[in-house]
N, C-alpha and C positions, 0 to 999 in steps of 0.2 A: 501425414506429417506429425500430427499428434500422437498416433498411437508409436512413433518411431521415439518420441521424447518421453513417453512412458514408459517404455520398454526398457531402457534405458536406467531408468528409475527403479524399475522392478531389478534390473541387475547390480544398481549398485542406488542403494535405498539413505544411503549416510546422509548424501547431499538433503534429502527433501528432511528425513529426521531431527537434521540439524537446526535447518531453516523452521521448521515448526516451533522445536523445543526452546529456540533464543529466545522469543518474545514470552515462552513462560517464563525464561530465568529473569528476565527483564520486569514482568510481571511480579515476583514472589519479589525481589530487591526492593522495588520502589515500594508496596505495601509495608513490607515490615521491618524493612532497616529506614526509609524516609519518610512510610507514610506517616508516622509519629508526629512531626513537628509540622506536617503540611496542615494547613485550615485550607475550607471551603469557603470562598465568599457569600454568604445568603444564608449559610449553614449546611449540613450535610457530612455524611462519613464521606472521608477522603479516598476509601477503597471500591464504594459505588461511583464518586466524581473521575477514577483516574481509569476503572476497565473498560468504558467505551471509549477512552484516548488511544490504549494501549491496542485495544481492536484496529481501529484506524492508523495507527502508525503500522501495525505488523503488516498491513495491506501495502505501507510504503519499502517496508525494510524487503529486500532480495532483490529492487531490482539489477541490482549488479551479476546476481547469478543469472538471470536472464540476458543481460546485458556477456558475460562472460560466455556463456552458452553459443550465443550469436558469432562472437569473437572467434572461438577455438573453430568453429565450423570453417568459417572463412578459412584462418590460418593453417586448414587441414586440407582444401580445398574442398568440403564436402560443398558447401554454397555453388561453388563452380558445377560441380554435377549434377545438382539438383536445377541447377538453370538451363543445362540439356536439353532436360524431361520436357516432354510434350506438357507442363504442364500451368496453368495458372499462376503467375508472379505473385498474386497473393494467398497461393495459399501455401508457400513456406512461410512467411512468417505471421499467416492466423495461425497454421497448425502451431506454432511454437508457442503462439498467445494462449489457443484453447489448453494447451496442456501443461502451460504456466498456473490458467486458471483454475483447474482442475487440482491442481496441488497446494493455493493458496488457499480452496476452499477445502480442504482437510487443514491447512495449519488454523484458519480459522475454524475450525470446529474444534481441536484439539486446546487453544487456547481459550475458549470459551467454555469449554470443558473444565479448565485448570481453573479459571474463573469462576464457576459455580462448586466446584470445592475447596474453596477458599471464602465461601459465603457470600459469593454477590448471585442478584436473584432481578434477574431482568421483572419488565412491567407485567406484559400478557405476549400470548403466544404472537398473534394480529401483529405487532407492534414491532416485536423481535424481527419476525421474519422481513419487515420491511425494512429495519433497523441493518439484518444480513445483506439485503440488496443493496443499500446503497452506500457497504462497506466495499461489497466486491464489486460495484461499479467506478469506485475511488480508483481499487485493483486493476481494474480494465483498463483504466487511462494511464497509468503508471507502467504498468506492462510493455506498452506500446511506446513510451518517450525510452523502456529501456532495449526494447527494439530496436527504436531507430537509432540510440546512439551506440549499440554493438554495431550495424551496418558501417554507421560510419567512424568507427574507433578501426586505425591502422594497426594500434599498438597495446597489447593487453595493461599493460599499464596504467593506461587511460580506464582504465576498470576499478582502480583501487581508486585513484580521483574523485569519481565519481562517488564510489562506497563513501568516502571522506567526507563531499555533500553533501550527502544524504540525512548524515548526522545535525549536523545547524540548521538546516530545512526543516527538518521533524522535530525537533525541538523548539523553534523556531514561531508554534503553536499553542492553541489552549489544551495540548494532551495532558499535559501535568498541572499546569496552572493555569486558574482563568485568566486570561486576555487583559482583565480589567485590575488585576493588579501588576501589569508592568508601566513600565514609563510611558506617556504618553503617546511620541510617536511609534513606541516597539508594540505598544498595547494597538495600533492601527494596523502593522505588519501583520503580527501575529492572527488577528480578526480576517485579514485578508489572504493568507495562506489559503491554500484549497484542501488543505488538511484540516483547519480548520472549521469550514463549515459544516463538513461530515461529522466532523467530531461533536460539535454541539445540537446537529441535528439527532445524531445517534447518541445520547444522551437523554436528550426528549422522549424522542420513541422506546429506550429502555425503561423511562422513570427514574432516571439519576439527575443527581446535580447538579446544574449548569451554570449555577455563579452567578453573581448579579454584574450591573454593570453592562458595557458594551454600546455596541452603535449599530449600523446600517445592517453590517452582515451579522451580524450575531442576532439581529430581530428576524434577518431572513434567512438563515442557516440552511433549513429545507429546499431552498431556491439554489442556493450556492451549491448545495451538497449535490443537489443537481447538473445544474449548470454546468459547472467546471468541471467535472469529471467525463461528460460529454463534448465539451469544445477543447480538451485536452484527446480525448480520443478519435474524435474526428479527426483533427489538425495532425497528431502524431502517426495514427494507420495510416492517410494519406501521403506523407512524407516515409514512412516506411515502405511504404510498397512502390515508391516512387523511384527510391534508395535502390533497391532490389532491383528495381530496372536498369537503373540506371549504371549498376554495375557489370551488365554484359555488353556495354559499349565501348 
């Protein structure tokens, strides 16, 4: 089932091109047309404080094309045939997960690419690579909520909704600015995002800036950056492949 979503890819390459290339253009905007007026709370250049944000957010951005993907299958009846097949209920939609995965660890490579020639220069290697896991484990769980809500979207519409979401949710975060300079109860929100925690764990572990300030989750970031991205992928594979079943009834 994955090598069927590759395939795919390898024949028409624009979609994954695209999806990579945004979060550089997103990356080069916020450096050098806003990073100017941004401060760091605690101190710090603003273009080490914002590229483990932008890491973390490019892990939230697509799930709609996942969520789309899922959609068009149904409405083509390809879903229908593939629940035929002698096969496993979950393993159409892991195969769609692994070869989501598969593609957002090339856009993260690519963007952290565009990020070291633009001068940011991670901690140590040790640190980085742990820093990649529990970006694309953020990935993993996200993938999966856009799983389950392509199963259960009737109407591709409900796809552009969701893209719309997506936006104040990510934003919504300390990717741009710390936590500690919003209002106080948005400065709580923000802290509490599950975007969040990744973000300032992955900061740590790069050696960037992490702003001063903050409360519970922000002392336990590592814990959260953990945590949530695990009982969001629990809770959503289960409900997916539930979904899956529960549509040959």
């Amino acid at each position: 089932m994955a090598g069927r979503d590759v395939a795919h890819w390898r024949r028409q390459p624009a979609a994954v091109l695209v999806g990579a290339l945004f979060p550089v253009l997103l990356l080069l905007m916020f450096t050098y047309l806003l990073g100017g007026g941004m401060v760091v709370p605690g101190g710090g250049d603003y273009r080490d404080f914002l590229v483990p944000g932008m890491l973390a957010l490019s892990m939230v951005f697509g799930v709609e094309a996942t969520m789309t993907a899922v959609v068009t299958d149904t409405a083509r009846g390809i879903t229908d045939r593939f629940r035929s097949l002698p096969m496993a209920p979950s393993a159409v939609v892991a195969g769609r997960c692994l070869a989501d995965m598969a593609a957002s660890l090339v856009g993260l490579l690519v963007l952290m690419a565009a990020a070291l020639a633009i001068g940011w220069r991670p901690a140590g290697v040790g640190s980085s690579l742990a820093a990649v896991g529990l970006l694309l484990l953020l990935r993993l769980a996200f993938l999966w909520i856009g799983i389950h809500l392509g199963l259960l979207a009737r109407d591709p519409s409900m796809v552009v909704a969701v893209q719309i979401l997506v936006w104040p949710f990510a934003f919504l975060s300390n990717a741009f600015v710390a936590a500690s300079s919003m209002p106080g109860w948005l400065s709580s929100v923000a802290e509490w995002n599950p975007v969040a925690g990744t973000v300032t764990a992955v900061r740590e572990l790069f050696g960037s800036p992490v702003g001063t300030g903050g409360g519970w989750a922000t002392e336990h970031a590592t814990l959260l950056a953990v945590g949530w991205p695990v009982v969001l992928t629990v809770v959503f594979a289960t409900l997916s492949v539930r979904r899956f079943q529960a549509l040959s009834r």
